[in-house]
TORVEXFI-770431 format. One line per field, with one value per residue (C-alpha): residue number from 1; residue in one letter; x, y negated, z. Coordinates in Angstrom, 1 decimal, padded with zeros to 4 digits. Layout:
// residues N
seq NUM, ...
type A, ...
px X, ...
py Y, ...
pz Z, ...
//
This chain:
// residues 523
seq 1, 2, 3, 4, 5, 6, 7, 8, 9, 10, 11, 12, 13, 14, 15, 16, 17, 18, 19, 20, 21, 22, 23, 24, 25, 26, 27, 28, 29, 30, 31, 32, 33, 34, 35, 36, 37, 38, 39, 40, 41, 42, 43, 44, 45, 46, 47, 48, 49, 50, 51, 52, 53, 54, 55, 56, 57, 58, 59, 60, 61, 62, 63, 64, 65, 66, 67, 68, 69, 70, 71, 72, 73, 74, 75, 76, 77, 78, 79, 80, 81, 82, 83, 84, 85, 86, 87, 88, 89, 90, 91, 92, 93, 94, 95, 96, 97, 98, 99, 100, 101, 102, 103, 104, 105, 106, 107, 108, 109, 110, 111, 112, 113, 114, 115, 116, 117, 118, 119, 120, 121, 122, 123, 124, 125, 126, 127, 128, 129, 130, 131, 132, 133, 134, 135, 136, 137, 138, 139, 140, 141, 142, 143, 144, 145, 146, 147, 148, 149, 150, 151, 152, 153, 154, 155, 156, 157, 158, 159, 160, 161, 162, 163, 164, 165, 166, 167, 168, 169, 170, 171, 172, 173, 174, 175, 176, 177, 178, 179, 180, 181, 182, 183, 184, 185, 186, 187, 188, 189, 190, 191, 192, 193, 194, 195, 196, 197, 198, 199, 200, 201, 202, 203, 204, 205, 206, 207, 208, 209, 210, 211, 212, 213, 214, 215, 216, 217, 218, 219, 220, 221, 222, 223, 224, 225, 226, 227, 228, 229, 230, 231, 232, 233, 234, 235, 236, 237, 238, 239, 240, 241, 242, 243, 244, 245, 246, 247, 248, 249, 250, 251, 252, 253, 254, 255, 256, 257, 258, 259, 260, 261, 262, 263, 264, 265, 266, 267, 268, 269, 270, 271, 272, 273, 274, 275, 276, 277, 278, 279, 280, 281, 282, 283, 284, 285, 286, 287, 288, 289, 290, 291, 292, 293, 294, 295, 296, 297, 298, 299, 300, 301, 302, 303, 304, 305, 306, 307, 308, 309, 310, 311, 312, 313, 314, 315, 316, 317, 318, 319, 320, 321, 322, 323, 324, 325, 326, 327, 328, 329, 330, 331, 332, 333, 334, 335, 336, 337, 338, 339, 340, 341, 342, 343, 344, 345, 346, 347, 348, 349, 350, 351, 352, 353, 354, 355, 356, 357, 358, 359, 360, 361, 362, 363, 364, 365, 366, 367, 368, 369, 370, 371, 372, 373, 374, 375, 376, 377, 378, 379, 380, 381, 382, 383, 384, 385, 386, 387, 388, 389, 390, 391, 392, 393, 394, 395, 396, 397, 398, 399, 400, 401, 402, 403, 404, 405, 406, 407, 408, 409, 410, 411, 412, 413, 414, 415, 416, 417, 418, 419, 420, 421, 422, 423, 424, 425, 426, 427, 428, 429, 430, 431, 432, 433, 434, 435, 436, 437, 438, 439, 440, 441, 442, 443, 444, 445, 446, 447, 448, 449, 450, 451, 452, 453, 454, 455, 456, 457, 458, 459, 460, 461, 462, 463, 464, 465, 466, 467, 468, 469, 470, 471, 472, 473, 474, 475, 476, 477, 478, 479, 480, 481, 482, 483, 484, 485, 486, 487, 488, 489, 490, 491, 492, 493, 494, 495, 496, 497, 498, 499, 500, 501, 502, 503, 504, 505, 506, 507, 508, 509, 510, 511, 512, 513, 514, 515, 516, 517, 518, 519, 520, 521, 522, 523
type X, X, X, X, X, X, X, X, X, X, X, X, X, X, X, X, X, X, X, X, X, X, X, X, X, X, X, X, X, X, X, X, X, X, X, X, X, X, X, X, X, X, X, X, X, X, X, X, X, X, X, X, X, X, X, X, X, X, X, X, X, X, X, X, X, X, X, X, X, X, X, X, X, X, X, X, X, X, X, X, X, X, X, X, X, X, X, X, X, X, X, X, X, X, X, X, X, X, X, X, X, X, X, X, X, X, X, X, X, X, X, X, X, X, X, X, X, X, X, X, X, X, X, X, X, X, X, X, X, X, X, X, X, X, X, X, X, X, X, X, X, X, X, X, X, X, X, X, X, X, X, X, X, X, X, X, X, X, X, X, X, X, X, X, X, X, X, X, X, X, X, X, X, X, X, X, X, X, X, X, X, X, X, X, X, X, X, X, X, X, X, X, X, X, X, X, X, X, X, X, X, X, X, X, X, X, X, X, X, X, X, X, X, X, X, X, X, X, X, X, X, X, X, X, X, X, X, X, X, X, X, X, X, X, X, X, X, X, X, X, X, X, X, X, X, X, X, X, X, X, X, X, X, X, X, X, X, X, X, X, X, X, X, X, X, X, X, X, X, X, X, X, X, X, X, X, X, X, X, X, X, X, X, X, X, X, X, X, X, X, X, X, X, X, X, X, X, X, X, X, X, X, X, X, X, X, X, X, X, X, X, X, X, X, X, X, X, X, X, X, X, X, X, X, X, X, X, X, X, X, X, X, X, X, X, X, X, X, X, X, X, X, X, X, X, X, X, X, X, X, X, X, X, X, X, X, X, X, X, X, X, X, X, X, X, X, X, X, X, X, X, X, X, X, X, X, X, X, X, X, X, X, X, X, X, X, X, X, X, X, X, X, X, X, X, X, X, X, X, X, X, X, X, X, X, X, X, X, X, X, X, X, X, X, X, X, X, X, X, X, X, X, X, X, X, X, X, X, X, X, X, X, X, X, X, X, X, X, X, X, X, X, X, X, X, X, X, X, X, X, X, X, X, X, X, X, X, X, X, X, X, X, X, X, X, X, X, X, X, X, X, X, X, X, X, X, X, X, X, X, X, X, X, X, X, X, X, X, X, X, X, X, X, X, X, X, X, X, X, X, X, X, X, X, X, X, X, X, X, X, X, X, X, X, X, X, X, X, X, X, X, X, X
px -030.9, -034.1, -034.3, -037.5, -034.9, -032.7, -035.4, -036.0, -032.4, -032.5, -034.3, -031.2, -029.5, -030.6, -028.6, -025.4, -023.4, -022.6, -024.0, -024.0, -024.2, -025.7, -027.1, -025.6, -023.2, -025.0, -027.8, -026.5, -024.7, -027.6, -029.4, -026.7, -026.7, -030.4, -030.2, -031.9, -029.9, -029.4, -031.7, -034.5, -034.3, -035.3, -034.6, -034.6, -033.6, -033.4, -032.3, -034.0, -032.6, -029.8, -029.7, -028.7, -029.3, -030.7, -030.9, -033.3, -035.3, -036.9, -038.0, -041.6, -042.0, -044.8, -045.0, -047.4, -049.4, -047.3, -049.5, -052.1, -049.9, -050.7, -054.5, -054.3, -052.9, -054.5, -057.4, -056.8, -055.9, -059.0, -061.7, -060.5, -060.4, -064.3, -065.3, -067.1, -069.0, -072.9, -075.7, -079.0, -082.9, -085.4, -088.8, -091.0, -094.1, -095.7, -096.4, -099.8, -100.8, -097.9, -097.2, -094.5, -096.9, -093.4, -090.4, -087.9, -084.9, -080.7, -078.8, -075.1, -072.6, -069.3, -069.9, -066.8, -068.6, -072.0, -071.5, -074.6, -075.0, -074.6, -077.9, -079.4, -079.4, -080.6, -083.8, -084.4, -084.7, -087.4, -089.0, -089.3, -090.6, -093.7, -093.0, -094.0, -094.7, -093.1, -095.0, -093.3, -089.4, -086.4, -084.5, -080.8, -079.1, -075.6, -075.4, -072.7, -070.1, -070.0, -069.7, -072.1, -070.7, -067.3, -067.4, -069.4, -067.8, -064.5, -061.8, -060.3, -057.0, -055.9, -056.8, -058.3, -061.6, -063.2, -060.6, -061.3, -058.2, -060.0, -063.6, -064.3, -065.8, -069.3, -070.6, -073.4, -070.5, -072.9, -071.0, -067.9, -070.1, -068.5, -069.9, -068.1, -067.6, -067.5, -065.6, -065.5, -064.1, -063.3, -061.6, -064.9, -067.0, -067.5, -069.8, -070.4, -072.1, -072.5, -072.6, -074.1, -077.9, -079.3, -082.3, -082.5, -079.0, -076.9, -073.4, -072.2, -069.3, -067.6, -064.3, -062.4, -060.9, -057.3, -054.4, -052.6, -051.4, -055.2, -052.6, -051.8, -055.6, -055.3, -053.0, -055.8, -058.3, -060.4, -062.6, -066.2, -069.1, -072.5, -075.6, -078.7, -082.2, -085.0, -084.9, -082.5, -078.5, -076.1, -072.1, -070.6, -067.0, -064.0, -060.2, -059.3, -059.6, -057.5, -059.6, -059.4, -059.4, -061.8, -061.2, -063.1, -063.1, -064.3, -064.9, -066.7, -068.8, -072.4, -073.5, -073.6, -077.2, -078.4, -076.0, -077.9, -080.9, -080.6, -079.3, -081.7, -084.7, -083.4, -082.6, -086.5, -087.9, -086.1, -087.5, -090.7, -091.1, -092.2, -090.9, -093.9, -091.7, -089.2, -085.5, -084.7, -081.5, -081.6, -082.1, -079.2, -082.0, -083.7, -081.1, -079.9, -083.2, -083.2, -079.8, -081.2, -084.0, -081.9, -078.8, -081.9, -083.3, -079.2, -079.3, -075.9, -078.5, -081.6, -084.6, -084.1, -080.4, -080.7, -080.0, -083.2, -083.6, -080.9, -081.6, -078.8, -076.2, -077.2, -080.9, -082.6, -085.5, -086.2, -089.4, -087.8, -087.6, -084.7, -086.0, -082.8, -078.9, -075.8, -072.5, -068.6, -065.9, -064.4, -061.5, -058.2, -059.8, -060.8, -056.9, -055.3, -057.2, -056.1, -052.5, -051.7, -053.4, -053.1, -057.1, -057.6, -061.2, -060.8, -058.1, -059.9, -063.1, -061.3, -059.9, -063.3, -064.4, -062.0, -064.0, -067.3, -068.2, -067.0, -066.9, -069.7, -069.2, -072.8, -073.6, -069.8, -070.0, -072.7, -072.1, -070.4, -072.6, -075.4, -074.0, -070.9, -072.8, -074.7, -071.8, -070.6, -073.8, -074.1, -070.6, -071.5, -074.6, -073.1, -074.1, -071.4, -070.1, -066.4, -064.6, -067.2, -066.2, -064.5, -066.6, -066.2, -065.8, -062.0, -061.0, -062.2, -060.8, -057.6, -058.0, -058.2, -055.2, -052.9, -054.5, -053.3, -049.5, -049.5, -050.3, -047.3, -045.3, -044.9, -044.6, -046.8, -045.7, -045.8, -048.0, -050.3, -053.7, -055.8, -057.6, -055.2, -054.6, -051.3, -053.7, -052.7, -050.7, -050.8, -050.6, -047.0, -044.7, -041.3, -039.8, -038.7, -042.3, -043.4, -040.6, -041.8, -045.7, -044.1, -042.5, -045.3, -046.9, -044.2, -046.0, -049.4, -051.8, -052.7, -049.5, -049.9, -053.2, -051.0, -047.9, -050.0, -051.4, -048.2, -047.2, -044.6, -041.3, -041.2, -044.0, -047.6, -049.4, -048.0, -044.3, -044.8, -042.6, -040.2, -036.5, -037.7, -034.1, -032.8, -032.4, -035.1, -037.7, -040.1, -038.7, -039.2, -042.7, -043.2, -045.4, -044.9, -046.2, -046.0, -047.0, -045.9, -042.5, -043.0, -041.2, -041.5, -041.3, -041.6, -042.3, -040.5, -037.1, -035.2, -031.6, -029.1, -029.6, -033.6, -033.6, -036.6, -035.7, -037.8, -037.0, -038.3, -037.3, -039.0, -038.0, -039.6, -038.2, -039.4, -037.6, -038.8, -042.2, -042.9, -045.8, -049.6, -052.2, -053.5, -050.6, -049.6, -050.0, -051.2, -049.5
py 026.6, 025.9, 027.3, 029.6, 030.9, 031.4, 034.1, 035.4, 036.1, 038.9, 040.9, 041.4, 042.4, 046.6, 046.2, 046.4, 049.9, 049.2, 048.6, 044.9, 045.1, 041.2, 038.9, 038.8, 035.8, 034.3, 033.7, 032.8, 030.1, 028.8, 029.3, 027.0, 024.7, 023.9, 023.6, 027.4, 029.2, 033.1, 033.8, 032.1, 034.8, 038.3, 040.8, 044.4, 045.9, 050.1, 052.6, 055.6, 056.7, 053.6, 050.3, 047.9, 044.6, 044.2, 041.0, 040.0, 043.3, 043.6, 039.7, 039.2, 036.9, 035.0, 036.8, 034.6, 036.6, 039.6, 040.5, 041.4, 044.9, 046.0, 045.1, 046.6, 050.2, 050.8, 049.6, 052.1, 055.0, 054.6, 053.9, 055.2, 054.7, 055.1, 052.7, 049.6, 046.6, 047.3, 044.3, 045.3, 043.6, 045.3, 044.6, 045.5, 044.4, 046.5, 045.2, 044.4, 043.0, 041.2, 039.7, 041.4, 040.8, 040.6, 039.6, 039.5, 040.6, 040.0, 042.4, 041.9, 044.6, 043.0, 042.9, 040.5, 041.0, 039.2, 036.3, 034.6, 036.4, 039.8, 037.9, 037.3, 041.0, 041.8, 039.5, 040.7, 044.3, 042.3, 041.2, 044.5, 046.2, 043.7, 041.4, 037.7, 036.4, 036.8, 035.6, 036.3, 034.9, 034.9, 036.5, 036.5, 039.3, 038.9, 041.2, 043.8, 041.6, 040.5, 037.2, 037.1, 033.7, 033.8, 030.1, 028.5, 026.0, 027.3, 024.5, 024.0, 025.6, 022.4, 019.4, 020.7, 023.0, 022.7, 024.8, 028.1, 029.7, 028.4, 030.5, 031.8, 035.6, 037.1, 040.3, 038.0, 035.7, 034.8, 033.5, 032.8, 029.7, 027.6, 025.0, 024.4, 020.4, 019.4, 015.9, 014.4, 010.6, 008.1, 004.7, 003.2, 006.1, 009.3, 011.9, 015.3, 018.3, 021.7, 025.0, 027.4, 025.5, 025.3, 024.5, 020.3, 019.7, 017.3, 015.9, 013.1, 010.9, 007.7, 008.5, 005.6, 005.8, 005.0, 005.0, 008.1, 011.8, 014.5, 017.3, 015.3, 014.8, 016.5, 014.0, 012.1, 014.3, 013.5, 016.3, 016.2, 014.6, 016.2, 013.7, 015.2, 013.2, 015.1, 018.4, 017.4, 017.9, 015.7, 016.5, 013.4, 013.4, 011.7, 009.8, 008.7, 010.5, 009.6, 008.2, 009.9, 013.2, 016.6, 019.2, 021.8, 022.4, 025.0, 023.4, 025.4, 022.6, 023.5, 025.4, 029.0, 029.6, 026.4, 027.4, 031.4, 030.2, 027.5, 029.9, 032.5, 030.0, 028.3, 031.9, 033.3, 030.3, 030.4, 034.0, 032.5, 033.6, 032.0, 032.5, 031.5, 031.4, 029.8, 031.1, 032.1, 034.1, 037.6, 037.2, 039.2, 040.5, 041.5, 043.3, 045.0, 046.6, 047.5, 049.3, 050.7, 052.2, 053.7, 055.3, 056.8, 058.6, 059.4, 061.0, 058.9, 057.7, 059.0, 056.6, 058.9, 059.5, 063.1, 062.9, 063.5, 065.2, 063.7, 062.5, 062.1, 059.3, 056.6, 056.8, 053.2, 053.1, 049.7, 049.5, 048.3, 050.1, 049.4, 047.5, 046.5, 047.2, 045.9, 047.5, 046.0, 047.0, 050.2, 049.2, 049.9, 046.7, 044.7, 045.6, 044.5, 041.0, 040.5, 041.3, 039.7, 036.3, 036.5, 035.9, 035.2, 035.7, 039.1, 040.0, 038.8, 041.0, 044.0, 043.3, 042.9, 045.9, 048.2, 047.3, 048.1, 050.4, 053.7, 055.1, 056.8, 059.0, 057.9, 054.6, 053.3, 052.4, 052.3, 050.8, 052.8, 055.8, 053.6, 053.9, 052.7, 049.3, 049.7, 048.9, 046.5, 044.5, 044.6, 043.6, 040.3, 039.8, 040.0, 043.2, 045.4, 047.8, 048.5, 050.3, 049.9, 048.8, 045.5, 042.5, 041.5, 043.4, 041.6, 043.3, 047.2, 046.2, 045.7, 048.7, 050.7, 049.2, 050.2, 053.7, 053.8, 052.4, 055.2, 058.3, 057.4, 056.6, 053.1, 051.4, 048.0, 046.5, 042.9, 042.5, 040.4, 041.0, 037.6, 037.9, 040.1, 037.7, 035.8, 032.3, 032.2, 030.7, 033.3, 036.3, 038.4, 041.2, 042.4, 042.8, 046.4, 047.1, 045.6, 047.6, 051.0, 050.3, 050.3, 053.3, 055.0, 053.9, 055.9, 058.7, 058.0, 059.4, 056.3, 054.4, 054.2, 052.1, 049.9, 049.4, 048.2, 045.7, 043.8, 041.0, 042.0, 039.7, 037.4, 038.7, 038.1, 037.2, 035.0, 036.2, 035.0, 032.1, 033.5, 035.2, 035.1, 035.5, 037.6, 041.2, 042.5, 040.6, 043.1, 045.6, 044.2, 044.5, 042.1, 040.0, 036.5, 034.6, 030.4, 028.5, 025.7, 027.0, 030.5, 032.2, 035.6, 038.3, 042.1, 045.2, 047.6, 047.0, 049.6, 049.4, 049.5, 053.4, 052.8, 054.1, 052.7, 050.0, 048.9, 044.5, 042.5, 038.9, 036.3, 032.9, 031.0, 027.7, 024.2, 023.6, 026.7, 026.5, 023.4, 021.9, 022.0, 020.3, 020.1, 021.0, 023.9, 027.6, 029.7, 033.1
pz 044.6, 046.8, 050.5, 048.8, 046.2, 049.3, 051.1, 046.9, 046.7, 048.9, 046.2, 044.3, 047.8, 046.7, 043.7, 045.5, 045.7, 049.5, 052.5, 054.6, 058.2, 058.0, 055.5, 051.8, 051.9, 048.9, 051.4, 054.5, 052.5, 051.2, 054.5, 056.2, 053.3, 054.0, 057.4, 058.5, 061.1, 060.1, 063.5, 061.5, 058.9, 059.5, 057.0, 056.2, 052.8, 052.2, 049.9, 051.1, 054.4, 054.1, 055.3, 053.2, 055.5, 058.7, 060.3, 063.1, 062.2, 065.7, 066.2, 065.7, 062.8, 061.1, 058.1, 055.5, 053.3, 053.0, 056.0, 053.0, 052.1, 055.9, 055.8, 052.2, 052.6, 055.8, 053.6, 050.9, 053.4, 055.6, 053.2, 050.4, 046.4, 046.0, 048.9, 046.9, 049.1, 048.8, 048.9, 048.9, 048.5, 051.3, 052.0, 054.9, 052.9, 049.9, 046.5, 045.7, 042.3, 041.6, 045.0, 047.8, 051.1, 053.3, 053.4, 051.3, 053.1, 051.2, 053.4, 052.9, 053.1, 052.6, 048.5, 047.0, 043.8, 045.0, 042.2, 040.9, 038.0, 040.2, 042.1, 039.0, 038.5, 041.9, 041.2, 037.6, 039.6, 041.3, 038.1, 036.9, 039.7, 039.0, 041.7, 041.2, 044.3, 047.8, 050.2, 053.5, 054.2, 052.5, 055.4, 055.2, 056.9, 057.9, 060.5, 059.6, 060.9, 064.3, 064.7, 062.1, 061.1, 062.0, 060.0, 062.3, 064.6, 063.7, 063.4, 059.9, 058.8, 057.5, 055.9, 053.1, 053.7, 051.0, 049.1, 048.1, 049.8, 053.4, 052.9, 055.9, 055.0, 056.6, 055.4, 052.8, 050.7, 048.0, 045.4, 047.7, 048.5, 045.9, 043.6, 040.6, 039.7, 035.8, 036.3, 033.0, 032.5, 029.6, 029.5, 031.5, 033.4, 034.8, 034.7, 036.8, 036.6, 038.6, 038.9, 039.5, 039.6, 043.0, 044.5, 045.4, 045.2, 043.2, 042.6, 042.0, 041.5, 044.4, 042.7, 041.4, 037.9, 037.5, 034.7, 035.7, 034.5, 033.8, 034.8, 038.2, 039.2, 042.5, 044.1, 044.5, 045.3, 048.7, 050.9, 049.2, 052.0, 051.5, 052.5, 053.2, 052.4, 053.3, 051.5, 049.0, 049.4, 047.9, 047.2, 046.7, 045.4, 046.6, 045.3, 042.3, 039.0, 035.7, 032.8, 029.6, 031.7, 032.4, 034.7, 036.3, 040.4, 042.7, 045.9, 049.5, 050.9, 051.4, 054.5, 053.3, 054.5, 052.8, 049.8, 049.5, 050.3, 047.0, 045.3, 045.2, 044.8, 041.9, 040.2, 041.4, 040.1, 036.6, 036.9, 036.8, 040.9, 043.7, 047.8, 049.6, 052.7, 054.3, 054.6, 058.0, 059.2, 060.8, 064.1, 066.7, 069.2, 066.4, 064.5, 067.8, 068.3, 064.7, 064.8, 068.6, 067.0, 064.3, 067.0, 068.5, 065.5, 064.6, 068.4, 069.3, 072.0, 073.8, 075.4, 078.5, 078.4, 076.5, 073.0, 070.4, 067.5, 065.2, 061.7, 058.6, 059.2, 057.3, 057.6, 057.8, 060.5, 060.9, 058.8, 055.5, 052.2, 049.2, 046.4, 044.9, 045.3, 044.3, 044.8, 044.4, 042.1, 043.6, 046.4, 044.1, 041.9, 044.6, 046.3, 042.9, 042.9, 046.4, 046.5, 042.7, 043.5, 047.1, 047.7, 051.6, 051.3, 049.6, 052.0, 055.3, 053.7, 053.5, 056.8, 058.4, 056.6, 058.2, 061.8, 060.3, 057.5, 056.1, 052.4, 051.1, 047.9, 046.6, 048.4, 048.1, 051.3, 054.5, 058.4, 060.9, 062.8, 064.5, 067.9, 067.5, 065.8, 069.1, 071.3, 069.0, 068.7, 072.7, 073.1, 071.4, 073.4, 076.5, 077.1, 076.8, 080.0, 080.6, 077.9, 075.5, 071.4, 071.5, 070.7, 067.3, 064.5, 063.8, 067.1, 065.8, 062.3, 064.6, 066.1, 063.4, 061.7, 065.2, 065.0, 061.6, 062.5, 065.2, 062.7, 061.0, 063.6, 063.9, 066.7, 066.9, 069.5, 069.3, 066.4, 066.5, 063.6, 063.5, 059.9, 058.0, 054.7, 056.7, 056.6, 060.4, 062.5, 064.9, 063.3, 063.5, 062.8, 063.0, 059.3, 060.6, 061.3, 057.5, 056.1, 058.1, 056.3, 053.4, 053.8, 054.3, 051.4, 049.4, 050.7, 050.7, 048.5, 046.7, 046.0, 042.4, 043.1, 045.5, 043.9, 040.7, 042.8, 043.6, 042.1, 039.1, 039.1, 036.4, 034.9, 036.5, 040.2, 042.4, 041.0, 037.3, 037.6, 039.9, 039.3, 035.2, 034.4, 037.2, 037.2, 039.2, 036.6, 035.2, 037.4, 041.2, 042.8, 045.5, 047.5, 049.3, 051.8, 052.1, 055.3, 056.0, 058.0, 056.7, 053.8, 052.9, 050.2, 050.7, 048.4, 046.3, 044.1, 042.3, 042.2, 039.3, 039.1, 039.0, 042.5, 044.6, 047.3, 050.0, 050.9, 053.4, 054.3, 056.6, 057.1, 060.4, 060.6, 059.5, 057.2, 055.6, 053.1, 051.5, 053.4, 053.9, 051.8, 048.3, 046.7, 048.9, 047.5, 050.6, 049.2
//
């Protein structure tokens, strides 16, 4: 039995009638039998007010991905079931026989359903409005989160970043930023294709074609280069590739600015548009003033220190009016993608979301009250005075989550919230602590929208091929986490008398996990 079938073993631990003090003897064997010492494995199974196994409870672990259920709930608790991500098309210019005299600006509001086609629509909005021309900018406005590329100069994960389980989220993901590869090859040559169509940018193939196994292809897959000539971008792929094959690859390796910016050109154009402009990112000075002028109209600050006449939250008074909008999925959906498939970008949006929007019942979502952005916004550009809103918009999202943990009572000392999908190295908490959260999702008001979002035992999500013939399969709702030196599995089991368990298990030792790289699931 493998050392991950050791950590899944403790699933069936809630079946027993009585209580262990320690681990199941099951899995310490096969702990010891792979080399993990029982202090590398903390664990905490109950049966309503019972415990059934505690071992290393209080130790701060690395817990993977199950991180996700915490960033999740509190995701579900705080913005609640009608909160959707919201992109929307602005203009401080009017429209003038045919032509928008201004800019065009894509504001991005932390939207995980922004796909090309969802831009296509946006643009066709355009078209029908009577707009044929723009002949200002195509700004890009990622301003909602702070960094507003968190991406930029940030070290990779690991050795593959071109994989989609590595994008980096900013509040304008268009697409996710991936371009989908067609690689095609007979006994003598290759071909390649893309999509979606951008703007002056091409694959192509340097891959080598060898005799070898089409369902193996990724063993000798090598990172993408991209070699700019002028205006034109070209993704050139990498390895070996078996003849006689095809396979289709999503890979993140165009700047996202130059990757929008392609984007929406190639769709205008196919519209039959035209962007007189160049593309141009939001600028922070500008922005701040923007969200100044708007804290001033909301009276959360006053030119003179007195507070004026206040306006409705939400009210937009930096010279730009809504020509087009596009809103998310509602969050339950969005919650089920992440925690069945274990999406890191969806996970780390939501996570970033929490430090810097609120639900709105009509909108689906708009910023937090402008002062509050204020701070933030000056906070980043150095600006900030003592005891101001923290920096970046992880650190509110991390405050929100530990004002969450202390309404019900649980104590968060010695976690530590990088990004909130478990794609960390850094990131921690004590299995009692993971085991209290999911507690109080039995309580919560939306548990049947989170416990559908778990993975199902034997049955679909990142648990489809796992414990198929066991007796928590179909039954068992759980989530894992893989790093390499991190096992874990937490969620809900019922017993043998359908009674509702709550499991947690988290293995920190290297011998744990099964490795980093291509082949590595990041769940």
């Amino acid at each position: 039995m493998s050392l991950r079938r050791s950590a899944l073993a403790l699933l069936l631990a809630c079946l027993f009638s009585s209580a262990h003090a320690a681990l199941p003897e099951s899995v310490a064997k096969l702990a010891a039998a792979g080399g993990i010492p029982e202090d590398a494995i903390g664990a905490v199974v109950l049966r309503g007010d019972t415990i059934l196994v505690s071992n290393e409870a209080d130790r701060p672990m690395n817990p993977g991905s199950t991180i996700k259920l915490v960033t999740t709930l509190v995701g579900l608790e705080e913005l609640g079931p009608v909160f959707r991500g919201r992109t929307e098309l602005r203009s401080n210019g009017s429209i003038v026989n045919g032509v928008l005299r201004g800019d065009l600006i894509l504001r991005g509001g932390a939207d995980l359903d922004l796909t090309a086609d969802a831009m296509t629509h946006l643009l066709e909005r355009l078209h029908t409005l009577g707009i044929r021309k723009i002949a200002g900018d195509l700004v890009l406005d990622r301003q909602l989160f702070q960094p507003a590329r968190p991406d930029a100069g940030a070290p990779a994960f690991d050795e593959a970043p071109e994989a989609y389980y590595n994008v980096v989220p900013d509040a304008l993901l268009l697409n996710m930023n991936m371009l989908h590869v067609e690689m095609a090859a007979d006994a003598r040559a290759m071909t390649v294709s893309m999509l979606p169509e951008l703007e002056k940018v091409d694959v192509k193939s340097a891959m080598t074609l060898v005799d070898g196994d089409c369902a193996k292809w990724e063993s000798g897959w090598q990172p993408p280069t991209t070699v700019k000539n002028g205006e034109r971008l070209t993704v050139v792929l990498h390895g070996t590739f078996p003849r006689n094959c095809r396979k289709s690859y999503g890979i993140n390796v165009l700047d996202r600015d130059a990757y929008a910016d392609r984007l929406v050109r190639a769709t205008w154009k196919r519209l039959g548009g035209t962007i007189a402009g160049r593309t141009r990112t939001l600028d922070l000075a500008h922005y701040t003033s923007a969200v100044t002028a708007a804290a001033v109209a909301q009276g959360a600050v006053g030119t003179d220190g007195a507070a004026p006449h206040a306006q409705p939250a939400g009210v937009v008074t930096d010279g730009t009016h809504l020509l087009a909008e596009h809103v998310s999925r509602a969050l339950p959906e969005l919650v089920r993608d992440t925690l069945k498939t274990s999406d890191n970008a969806f996970a780390r949006t939501l996570f970033l979301s929490l430090g810097s929007l609120q639900s709105d019942p009509v909108l689906g979502s708009r910023p937090l009250p402008a002062g509050e952005r204020l701070a933030m916004l000056m906070a980043a550009n150095g600006e900030a005075k003592a005891g101001s809103v923290p920096a970046t918009t992880a650190a509110k999202a991390n405050q929100v989550i530990r004002a969450w943990l202390k309404q019900q009572s649980i104590d968060s000392d010695g976690i530590v919230l990088e990004n909130g999908s478990g794609l960390s190295r850094n990131e921690r908490i004590k299995p009692v602590q993971l085991a209290a959260v999911l507690r109080a999702g039995q309580s919560s008001w939306w548990l049947p929208e989170f416990q559908a979002s778990l993975p199902i035992v034997g049955v679909d999500g990142t648990m489809r091929r796992r414990l198929k013939d066991s007796s928590a399969a179909s039954r068992a709702r759980i989530k894992t986490g893989t790093l390499n030196g991190v096992i874990a599995i937490a969620g809900y089991v019922p017993d043998a008398n359908g009674e509702e368990c709550i499991v947690v298990a988290i293995v920190n030792h290297e011998r744990a996990g099964n490795g980093v790289g291509r082949g590595l699931s990041m769940r």
